[in-house]
PLY file of the C-alpha trace (Angstrom):
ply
format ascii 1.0
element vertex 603
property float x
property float y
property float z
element edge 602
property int vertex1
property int vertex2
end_header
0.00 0.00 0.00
1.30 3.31 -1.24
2.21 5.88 2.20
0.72 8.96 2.43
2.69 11.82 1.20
3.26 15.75 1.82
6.18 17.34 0.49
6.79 21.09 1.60
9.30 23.56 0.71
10.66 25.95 3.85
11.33 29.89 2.81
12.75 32.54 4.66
14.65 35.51 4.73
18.02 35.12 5.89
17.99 34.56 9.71
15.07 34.37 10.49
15.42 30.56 11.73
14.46 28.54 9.45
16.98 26.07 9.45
16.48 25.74 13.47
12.96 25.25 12.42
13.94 22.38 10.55
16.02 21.09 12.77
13.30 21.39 15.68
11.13 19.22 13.55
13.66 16.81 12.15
14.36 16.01 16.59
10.39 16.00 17.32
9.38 13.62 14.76
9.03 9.67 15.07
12.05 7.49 14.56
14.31 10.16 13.43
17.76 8.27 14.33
19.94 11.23 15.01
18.36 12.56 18.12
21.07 11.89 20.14
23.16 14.93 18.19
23.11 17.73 20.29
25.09 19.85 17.94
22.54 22.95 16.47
21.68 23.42 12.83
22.22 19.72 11.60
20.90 20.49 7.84
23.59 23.13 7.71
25.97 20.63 7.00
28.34 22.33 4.56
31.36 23.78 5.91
30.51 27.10 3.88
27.06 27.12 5.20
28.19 27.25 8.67
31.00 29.73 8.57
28.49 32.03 6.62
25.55 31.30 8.61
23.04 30.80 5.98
21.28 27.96 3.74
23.69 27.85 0.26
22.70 24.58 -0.93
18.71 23.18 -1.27
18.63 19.98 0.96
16.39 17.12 1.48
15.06 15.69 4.84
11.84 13.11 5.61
10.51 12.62 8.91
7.02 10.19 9.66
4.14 11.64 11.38
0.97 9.91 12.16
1.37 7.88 9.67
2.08 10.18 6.96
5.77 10.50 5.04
6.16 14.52 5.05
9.65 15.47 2.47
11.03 18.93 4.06
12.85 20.85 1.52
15.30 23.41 2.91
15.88 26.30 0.70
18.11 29.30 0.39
17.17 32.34 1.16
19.41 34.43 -0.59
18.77 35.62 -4.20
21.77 35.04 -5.51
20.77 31.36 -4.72
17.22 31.75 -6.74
18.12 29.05 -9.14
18.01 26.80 -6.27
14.40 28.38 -5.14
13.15 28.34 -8.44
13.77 24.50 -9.07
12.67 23.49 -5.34
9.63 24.41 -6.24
8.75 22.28 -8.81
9.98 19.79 -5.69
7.06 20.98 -3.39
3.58 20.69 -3.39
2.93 23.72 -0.77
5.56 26.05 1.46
6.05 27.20 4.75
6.27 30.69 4.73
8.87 31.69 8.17
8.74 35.61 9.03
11.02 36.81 12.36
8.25 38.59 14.76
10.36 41.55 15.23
11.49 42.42 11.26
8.58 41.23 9.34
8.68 40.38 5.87
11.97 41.14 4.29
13.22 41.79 0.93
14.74 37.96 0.63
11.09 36.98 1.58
9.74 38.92 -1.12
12.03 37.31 -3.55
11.08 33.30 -2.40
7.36 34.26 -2.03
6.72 35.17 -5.51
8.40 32.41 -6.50
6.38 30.25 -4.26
3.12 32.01 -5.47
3.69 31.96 -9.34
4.06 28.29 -8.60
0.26 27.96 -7.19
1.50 26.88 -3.92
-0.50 27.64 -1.07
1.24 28.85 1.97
1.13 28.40 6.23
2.86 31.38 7.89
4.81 30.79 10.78
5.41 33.62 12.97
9.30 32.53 14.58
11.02 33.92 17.34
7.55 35.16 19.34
10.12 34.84 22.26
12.03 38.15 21.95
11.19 41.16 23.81
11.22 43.33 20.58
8.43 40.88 19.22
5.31 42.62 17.34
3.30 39.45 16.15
0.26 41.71 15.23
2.36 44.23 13.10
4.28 41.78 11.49
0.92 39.49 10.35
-0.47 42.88 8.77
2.88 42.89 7.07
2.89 39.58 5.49
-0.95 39.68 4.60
0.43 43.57 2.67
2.90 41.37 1.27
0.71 38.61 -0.33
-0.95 41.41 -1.73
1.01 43.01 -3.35
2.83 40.06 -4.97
-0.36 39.23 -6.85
-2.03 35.89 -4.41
-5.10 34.67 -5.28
-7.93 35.44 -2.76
-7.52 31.41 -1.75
-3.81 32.15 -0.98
-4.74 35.08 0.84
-6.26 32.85 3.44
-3.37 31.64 4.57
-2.89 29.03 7.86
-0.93 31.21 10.73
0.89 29.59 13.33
3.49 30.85 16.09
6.66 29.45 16.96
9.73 29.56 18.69
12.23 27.37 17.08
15.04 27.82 18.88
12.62 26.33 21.93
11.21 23.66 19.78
7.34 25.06 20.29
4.75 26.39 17.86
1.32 27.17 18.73
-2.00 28.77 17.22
-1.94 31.42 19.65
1.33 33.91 20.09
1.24 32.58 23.97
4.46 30.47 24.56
3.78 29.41 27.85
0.45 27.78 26.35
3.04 26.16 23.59
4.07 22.11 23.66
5.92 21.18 21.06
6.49 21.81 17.13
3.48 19.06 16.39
1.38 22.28 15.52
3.20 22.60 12.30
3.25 18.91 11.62
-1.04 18.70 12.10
-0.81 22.22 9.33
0.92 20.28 6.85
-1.05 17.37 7.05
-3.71 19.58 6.86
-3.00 22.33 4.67
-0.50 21.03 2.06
-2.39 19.15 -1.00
-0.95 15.80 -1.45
1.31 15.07 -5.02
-0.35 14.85 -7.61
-0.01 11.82 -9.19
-0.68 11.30 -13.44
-2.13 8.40 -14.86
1.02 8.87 -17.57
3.78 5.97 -17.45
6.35 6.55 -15.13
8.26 10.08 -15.15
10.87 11.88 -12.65
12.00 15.11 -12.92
15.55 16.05 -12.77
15.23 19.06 -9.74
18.49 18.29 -8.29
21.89 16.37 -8.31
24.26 15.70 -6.17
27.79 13.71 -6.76
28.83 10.57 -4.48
32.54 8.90 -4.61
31.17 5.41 -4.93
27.70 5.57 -6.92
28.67 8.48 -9.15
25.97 11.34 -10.21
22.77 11.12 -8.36
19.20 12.56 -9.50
17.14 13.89 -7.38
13.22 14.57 -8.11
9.66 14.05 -7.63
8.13 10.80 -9.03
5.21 12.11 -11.10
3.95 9.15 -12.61
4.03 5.90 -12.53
6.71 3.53 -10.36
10.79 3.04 -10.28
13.00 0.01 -9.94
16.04 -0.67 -9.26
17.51 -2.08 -12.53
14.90 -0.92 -14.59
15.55 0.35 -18.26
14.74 4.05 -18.94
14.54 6.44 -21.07
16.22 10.03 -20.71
14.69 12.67 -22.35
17.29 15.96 -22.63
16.72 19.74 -22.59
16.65 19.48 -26.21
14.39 16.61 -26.42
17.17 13.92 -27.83
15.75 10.24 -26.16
19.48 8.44 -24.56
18.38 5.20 -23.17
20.01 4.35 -19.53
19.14 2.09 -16.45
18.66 2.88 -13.23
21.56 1.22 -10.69
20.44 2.09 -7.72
16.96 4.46 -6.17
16.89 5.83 -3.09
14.11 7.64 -0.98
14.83 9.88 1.59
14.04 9.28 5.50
15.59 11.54 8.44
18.73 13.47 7.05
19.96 10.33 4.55
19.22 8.38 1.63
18.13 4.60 1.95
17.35 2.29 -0.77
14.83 0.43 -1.70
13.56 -2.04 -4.32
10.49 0.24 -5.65
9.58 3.75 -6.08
5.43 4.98 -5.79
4.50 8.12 -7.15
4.50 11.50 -5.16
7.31 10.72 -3.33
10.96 12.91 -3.92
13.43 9.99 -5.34
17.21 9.80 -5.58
18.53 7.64 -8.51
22.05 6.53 -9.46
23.11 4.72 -12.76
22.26 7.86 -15.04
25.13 10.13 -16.21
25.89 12.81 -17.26
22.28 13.68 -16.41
21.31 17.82 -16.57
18.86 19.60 -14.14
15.13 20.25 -15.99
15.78 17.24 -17.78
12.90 14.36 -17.33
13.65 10.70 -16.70
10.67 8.63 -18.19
9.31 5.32 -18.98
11.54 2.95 -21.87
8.86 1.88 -23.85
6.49 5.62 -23.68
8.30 8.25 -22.73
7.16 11.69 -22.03
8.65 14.59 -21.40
7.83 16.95 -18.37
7.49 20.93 -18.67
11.12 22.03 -19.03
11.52 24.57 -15.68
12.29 27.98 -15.97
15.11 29.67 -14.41
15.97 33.77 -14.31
18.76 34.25 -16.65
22.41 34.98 -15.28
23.03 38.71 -14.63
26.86 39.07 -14.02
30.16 37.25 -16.22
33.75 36.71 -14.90
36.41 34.82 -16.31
38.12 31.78 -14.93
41.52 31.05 -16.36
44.75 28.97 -15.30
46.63 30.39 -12.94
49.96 32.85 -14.96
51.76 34.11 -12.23
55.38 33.19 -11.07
53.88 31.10 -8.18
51.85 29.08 -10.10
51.48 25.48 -9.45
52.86 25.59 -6.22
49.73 25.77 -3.69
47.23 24.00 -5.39
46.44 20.44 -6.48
44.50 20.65 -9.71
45.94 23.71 -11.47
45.75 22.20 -15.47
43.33 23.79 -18.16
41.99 20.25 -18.39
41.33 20.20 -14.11
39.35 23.99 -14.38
37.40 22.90 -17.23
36.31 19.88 -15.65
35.38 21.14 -12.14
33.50 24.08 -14.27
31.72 21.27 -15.95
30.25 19.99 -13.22
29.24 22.53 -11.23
26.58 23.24 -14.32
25.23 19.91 -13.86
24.30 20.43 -9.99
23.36 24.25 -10.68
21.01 25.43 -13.33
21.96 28.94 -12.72
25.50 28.52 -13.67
26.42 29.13 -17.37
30.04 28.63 -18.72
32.14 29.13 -21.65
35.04 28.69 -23.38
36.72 31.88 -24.17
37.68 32.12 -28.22
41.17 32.42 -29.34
42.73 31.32 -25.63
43.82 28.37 -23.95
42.60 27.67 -20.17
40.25 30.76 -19.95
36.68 30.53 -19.67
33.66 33.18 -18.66
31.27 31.70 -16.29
28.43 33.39 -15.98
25.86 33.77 -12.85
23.64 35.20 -10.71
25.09 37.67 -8.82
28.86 38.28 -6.94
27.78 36.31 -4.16
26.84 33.47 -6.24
30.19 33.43 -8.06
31.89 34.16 -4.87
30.73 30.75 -3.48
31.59 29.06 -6.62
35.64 30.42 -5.87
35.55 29.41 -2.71
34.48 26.00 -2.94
37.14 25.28 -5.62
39.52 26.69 -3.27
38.99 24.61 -0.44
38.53 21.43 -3.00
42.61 22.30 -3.95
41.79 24.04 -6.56
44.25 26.69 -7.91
43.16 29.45 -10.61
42.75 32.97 -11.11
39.67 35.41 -11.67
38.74 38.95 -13.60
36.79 41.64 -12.37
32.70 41.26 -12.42
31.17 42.17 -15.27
27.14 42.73 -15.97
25.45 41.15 -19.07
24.45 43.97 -21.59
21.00 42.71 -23.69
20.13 44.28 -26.90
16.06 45.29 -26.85
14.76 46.68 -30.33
17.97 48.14 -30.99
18.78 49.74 -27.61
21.15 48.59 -24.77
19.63 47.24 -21.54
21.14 46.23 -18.26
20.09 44.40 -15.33
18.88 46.24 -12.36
18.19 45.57 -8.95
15.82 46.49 -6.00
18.18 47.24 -3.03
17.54 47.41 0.51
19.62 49.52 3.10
19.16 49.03 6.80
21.67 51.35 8.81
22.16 53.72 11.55
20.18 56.91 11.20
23.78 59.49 10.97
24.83 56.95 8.24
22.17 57.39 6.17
23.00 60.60 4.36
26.57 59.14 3.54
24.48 56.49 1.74
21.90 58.95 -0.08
25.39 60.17 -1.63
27.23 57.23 -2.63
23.96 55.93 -4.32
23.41 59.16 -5.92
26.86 59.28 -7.79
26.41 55.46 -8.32
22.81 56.54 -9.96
20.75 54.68 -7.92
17.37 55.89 -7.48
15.41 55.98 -3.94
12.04 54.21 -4.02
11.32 54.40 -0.42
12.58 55.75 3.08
11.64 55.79 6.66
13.22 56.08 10.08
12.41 53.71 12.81
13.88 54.56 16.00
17.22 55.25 15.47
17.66 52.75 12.37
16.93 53.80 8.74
15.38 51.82 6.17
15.81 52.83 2.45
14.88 51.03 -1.12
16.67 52.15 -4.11
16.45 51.01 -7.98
19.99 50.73 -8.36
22.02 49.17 -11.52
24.22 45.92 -11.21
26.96 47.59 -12.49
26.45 50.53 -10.21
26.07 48.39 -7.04
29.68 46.35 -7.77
32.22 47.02 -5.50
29.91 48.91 -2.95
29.20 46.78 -0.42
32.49 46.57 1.44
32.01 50.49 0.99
28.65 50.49 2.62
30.37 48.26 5.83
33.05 51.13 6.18
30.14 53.70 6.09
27.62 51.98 8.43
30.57 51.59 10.73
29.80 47.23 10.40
25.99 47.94 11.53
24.62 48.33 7.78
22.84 45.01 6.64
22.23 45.76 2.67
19.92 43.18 0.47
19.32 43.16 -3.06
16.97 41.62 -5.50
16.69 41.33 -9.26
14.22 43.61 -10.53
15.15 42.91 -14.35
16.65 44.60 -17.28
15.81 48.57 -18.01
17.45 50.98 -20.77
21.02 51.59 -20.20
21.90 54.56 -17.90
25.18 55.84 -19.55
28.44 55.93 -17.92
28.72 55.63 -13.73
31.72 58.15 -11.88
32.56 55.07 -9.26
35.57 56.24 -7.24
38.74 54.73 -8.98
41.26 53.41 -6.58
44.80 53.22 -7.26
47.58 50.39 -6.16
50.45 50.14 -4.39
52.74 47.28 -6.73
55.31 45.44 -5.90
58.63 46.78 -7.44
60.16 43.28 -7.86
60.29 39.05 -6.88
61.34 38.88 -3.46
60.44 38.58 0.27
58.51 41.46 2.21
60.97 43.38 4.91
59.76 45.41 8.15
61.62 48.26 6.56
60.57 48.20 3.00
56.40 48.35 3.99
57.32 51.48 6.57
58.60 52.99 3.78
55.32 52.03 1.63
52.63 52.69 4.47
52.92 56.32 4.39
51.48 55.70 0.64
48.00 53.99 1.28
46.68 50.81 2.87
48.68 47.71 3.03
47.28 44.22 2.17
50.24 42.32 3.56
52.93 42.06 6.47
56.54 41.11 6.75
58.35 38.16 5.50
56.01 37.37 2.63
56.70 36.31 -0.39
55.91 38.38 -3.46
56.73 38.99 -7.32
56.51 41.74 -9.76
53.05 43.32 -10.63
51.73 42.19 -6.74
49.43 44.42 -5.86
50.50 44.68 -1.88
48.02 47.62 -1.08
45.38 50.29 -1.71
47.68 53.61 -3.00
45.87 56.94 -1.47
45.90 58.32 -4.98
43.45 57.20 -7.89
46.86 56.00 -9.80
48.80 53.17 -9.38
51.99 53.16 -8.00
55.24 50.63 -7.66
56.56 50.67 -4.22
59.89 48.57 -2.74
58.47 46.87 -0.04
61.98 44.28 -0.42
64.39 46.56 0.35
66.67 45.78 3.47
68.04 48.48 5.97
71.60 49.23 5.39
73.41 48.10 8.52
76.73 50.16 9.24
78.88 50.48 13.00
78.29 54.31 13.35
75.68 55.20 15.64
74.02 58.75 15.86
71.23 60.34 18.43
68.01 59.21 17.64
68.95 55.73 16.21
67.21 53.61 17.93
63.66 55.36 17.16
61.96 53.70 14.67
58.64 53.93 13.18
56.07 51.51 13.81
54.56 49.62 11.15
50.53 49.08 11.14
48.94 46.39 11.14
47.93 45.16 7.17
44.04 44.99 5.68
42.95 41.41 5.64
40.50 41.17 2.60
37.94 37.97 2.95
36.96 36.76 -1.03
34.20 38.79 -1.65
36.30 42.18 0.04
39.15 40.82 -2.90
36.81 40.72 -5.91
35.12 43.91 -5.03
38.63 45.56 -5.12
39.32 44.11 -8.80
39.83 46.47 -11.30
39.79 46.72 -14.97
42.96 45.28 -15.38
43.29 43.27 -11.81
43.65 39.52 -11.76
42.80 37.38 -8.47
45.10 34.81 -7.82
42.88 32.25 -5.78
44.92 29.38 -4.21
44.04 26.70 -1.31
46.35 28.60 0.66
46.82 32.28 -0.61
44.60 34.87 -2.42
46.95 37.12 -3.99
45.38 40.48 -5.87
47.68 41.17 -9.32
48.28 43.04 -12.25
47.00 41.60 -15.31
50.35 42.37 -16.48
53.47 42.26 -14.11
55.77 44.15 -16.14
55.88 47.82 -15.38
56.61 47.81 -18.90
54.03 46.32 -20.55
51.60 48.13 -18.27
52.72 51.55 -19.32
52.36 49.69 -23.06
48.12 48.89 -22.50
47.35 52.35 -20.56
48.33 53.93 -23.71
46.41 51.38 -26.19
43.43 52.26 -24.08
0 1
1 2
2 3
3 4
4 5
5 6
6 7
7 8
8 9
9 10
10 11
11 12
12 13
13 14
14 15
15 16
16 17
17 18
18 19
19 20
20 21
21 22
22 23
23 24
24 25
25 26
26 27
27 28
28 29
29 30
30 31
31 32
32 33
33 34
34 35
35 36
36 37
37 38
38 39
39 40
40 41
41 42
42 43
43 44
44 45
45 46
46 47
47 48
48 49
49 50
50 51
51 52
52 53
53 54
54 55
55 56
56 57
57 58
58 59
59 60
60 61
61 62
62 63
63 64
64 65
65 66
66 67
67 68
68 69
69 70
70 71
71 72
72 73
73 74
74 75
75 76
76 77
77 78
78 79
79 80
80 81
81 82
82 83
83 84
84 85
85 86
86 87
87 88
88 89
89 90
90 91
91 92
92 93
93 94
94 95
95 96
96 97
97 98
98 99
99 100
100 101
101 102
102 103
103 104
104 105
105 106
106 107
107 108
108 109
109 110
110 111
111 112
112 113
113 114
114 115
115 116
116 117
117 118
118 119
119 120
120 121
121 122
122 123
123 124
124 125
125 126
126 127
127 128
128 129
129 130
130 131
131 132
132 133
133 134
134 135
135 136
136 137
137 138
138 139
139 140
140 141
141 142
142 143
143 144
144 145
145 146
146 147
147 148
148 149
149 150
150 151
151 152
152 153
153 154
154 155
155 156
156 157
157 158
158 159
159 160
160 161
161 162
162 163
163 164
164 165
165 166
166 167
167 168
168 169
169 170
170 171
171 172
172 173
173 174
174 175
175 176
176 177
177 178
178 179
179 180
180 181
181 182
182 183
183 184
184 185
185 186
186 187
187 188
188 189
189 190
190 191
191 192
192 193
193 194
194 195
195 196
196 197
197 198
198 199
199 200
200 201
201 202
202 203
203 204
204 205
205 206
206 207
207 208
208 209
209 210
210 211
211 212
212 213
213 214
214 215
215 216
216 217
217 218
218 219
219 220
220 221
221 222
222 223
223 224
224 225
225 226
226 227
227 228
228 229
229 230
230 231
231 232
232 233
233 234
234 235
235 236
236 237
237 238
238 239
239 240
240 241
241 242
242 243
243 244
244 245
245 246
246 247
247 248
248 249
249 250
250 251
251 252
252 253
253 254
254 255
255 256
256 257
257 258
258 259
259 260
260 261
261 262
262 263
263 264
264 265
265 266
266 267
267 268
268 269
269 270
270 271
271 272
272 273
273 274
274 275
275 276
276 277
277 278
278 279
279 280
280 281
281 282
282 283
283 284
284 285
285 286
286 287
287 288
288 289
289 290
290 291
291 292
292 293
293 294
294 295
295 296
296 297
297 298
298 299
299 300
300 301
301 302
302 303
303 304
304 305
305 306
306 307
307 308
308 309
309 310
310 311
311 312
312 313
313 314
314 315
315 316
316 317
317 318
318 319
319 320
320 321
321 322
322 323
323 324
324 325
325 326
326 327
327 328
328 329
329 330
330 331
331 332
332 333
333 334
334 335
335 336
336 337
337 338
338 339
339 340
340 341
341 342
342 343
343 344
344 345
345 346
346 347
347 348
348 349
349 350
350 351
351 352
352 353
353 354
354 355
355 356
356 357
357 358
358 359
359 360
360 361
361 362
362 363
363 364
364 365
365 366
366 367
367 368
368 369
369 370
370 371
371 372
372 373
373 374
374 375
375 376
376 377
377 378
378 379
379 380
380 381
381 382
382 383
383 384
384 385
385 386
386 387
387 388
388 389
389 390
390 391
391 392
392 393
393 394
394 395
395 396
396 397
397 398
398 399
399 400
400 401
401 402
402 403
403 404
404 405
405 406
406 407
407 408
408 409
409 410
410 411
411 412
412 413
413 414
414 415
415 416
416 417
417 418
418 419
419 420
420 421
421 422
422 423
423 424
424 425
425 426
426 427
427 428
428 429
429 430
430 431
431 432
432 433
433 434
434 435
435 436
436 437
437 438
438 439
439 440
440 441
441 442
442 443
443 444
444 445
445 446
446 447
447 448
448 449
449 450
450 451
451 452
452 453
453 454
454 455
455 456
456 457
457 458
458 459
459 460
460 461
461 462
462 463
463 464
464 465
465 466
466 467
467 468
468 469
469 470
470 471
471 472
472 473
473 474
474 475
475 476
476 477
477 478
478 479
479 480
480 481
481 482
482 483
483 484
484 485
485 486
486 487
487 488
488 489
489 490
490 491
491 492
492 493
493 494
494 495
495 496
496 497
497 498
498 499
499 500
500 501
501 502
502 503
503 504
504 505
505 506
506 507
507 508
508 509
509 510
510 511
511 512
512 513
513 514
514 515
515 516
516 517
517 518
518 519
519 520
520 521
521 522
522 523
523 524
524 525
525 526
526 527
527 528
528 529
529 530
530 531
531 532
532 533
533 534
534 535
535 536
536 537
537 538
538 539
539 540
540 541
541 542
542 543
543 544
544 545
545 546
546 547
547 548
548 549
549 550
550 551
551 552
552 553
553 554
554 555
555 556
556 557
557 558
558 559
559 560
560 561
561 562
562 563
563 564
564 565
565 566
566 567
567 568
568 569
569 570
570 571
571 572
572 573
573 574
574 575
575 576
576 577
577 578
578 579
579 580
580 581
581 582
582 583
583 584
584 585
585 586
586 587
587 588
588 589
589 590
590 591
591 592
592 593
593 594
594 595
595 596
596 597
597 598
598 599
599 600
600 601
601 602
């Protein structure tokens, strides 16, 4: 007898607990084996997810309730992550909608709902973190209903399911009373409830393609909801592509999901989310149907990159000594595969050169991520500066823009008025609550590189900034972004004390004694818009005469440490990132002074 399904798709904003949410529910539900982990935020299981403190990645958990099988999708909640949102989904047959009690709906929200309602999906709001003492539960539910509004829900989606919760306290409740609250079986009785079960076709069987993931021993796995029909191990199928070319294939292994893993089993029912091995190379959107009459499934749409960089092998005098895989043939491989796992991801092989490619995505942040998990895979490479996708519109230029959020301390606020003024950006909305400012501008993509490391120095670190894709509007002409010069290394050698005291008096330094460096290193920010070559090698001149004063020295400061995203923000026209396992190392795109001088004249 076929089990009872739900499958439901969590959205948030980030931090507003959803992944403790899922977590609460993963430890409350019936025979979940990994109750005896006490450790917090087990579906945040990548090491980047952690360190960051938000949901990257889409993941799959099942827990069994009364009977029923209920699939929890975790999603990101992060636009830059949308293609992730965007095929989950397609996953999902209705959503839990998470708001914080104290912000409200935020701009991330806004981003995931829409998705969630252009999907049909009908939603139960959970009010989270009731708990805090800045908690306005009534404010925030006339917030969310504003919200539904004005993204377009039907009147039936209007009438959405409220519940309270505290996740962090593993309780949710009808009422915003937490002393009245249990447990988190609230939610549980909503979904059962509330979200429609799959449905099921009468068509022969067909799967499709939402996710994949890689494992060392059964190779690409496929993950997706059954739509039709049954799967078995073994069994011959038929793989219909994005084009709509039939490859015949057979399944090795299939897998359904119950607590935080995969198991397998002999046979597959329809409705439930499936994981299947035996199929590669196997692309996301693609549909997996039956041998003998197969169908194809409605391709699924995803937003279409926004910004470009390029990827190419690593050029500069330390290259191939930090990484593993540092080959043309290892980038263009790794790059590969990433597009299999994420639909959002576009790359290409750059004409005329060997070992460069432009990948195209999302946003920085979604490109950032990509770096850093090649990085910490041993990957060794180097990057160009962002750049935003131009489209062509009935003859005239277009460029993407986006919807921008500032939240920042009152006195900051006119700083920020300024910056996005020369930057072009145009204010939508303001207001002042307390002592905190809120502000919405229409801002280009190109005008809102290299701003937010700005924005930190500005806010003083209390500025949180979010931005969302609003889409692609007439080009806006040239943008006066402050140019900043840098300080270059002079020649190969090894950092001294002395040589950088002699160099900090000219700008910001990225790096501190003793390290090695080469020609065309850029070592710091110069306090001038032009670049300049500094000798930070140079050794003091030791001699036996002594003279008043001698032993007075200046001090040398402490250098900048840039994190990833900090490094690519810096990147300028003709900047390189050198991005190794153990170093990131900003450069000229050429090292020779020479050959410099050579392209500022050409250009």
């Amino acid at each position: 007898m076929a089990i009872q399904i739900r499958n439901v798709a969590i959205i948030a904003h980030v931090d507003h607990g959803k992944t403790t949410l899922v977590d609460a529910l993963l430890r409350q539900s019936e025979e979940f084996r990994a109750k005896e982990d006490t450790s917090n935020l087990i579906m945040d299981s990548n090491e980047l997810e952690r360190e960051r403190g938000i949901t990257i990645f889409s993941k799959n958990a099942a827990v069994q309730y009364k009977g029923y099988k209920i699939n929890i999708i975790d999603t990101p909640g992060h636009a830059d992550f949308g293609g992730e949102v965007e095929r989950i989904m397609s996953m999902a047959n209705g959503v839990l909608l998470l708001v914080d009690a104290k912000d409200g709906p935020m701009p991330q929200t806004k981003f995931v709902l829409k998705k969630a309602l252009e999907a049909g999906h009908r939603v139960i709001v959970v009010i989270n973190k009731i708990d805090v003492p800045e908690a306005r539960v009534q404010w925030v539910l006339d917030q969310t209903f504003g919200l539904f509004v004005d993204l377009g829900a039907t009147d039936e989606q209007c009438d959405f399911q409220v519940l309270y919760a505290s996740a962090i306290n593993g309780k949710a409740g009808k009422e915003a009373d937490l002393s009245a609250m249990k447990d988190i079986t609230p939610i549980f009785d909503a979904i059962i409830e509330f979200v429609p079960a799959p449905a099921v076709s009468d068509k022969p069987m067909q799967l499709l393609v939402v996710n994949a993931v890689y494992d060392t021993y059964k190779g690409q796995i496929v993950i997706g909801p059954l739509m039709g029909g049954s799967i078995k191990k073994l069994q011959k199928v038929m793989r219909i592509t994005r084009d709509g070319e039939h490859v015949p294939a057979e399944v090795s292994t299939v897998m359904t999901f119950d607590g935080l893993g995969r198991v397998e089993v002999d046979e597959v029912f329809p409705g439930d989310i499936v994981a299947i091995a035996g199929i590669e190379p196997v692309k996301i959107g693609e549909t997996i149907a039956d041998f003998a009459n197969p169908v194809a499934l409605p391709l699924i749409h995803i937003d279409e990159p926004t910004v470009k960089m390029s990827f190419s092998v690593n050029t500069s005098p330390f290259a191939g000594q930090e990484g593993e895989f540092s080959t043309a043939r290892h980038l263009k491989a790794r790059l590969e595969r990433e597009t299999l796992s994420d639909v959002a991801l576009k790359v290409e092989i750059s004409e005329g050169t060997d070992g460069m490619f432009t990948v195209f995505g999302r946003g920085e942040l979604h490109l950032a991520i990509l770096i850093e998990k090649m990085l910490r895979e041993g990957y060794e490479f180097q990057v160009g500066r962002p750049q935003v996708i131009f489209h062509e519109k009935d003859g005239k230029k277009e460029e993407p823009f986006e919807d921008v959020y500032f939240e920042c301390p009152e006195e900051a606020a006119g700083t920020v008025i300024e910056k996005m003024g020369k930057r072009k950006g145009e204010m939508k909305d303001m207001r002042v609550e307390g002592k905190t400012a809120h502000m919405h501008f229409l801002v280009s993509t190109r005008g809102l590189i290299g701003y937010r490391a700005e924005y930190l120095t500005d806010t003083r670190g209390e500025g949180i900034i979010n931005s969302i894709f609003h889409g692609y509007l007439p080009y806006i002409g040239e943008i006066a972004t402050s140019h900043h010069g840098s300080l270059i290394a002079h020649e190969d050698g090894v950092s001294t004390t002395y040589g950088l005291v002699g160099a900090q008096g000219r700008g910001k330094l990225f790096i501190g004694p003793q390290v090695k460096v080469y020609e065309g290193m850029i070592v710091g920010e110069h306090i001038r818009a032009e670049d300049l070559d500094v000798n930070i090698c140079k050794e003091k001149q030791l001699t036996n005469m002594r003279s008043a004063g001698e032993g007075v020295s200046e001090a040398y400061h402490t250098p900048v440490s840039m994190s990833l995203e900090e490094c690519i923000e810096y990147l300028g026209d003709d900047d390189l990132l050198e991005v190794t396992p153990k170093n990131l190392r900003l450069r000229k795109m050429h090292l020779k002074k020479n050959m410099r001088k050579r392209g500022n004249k050409k250009s």
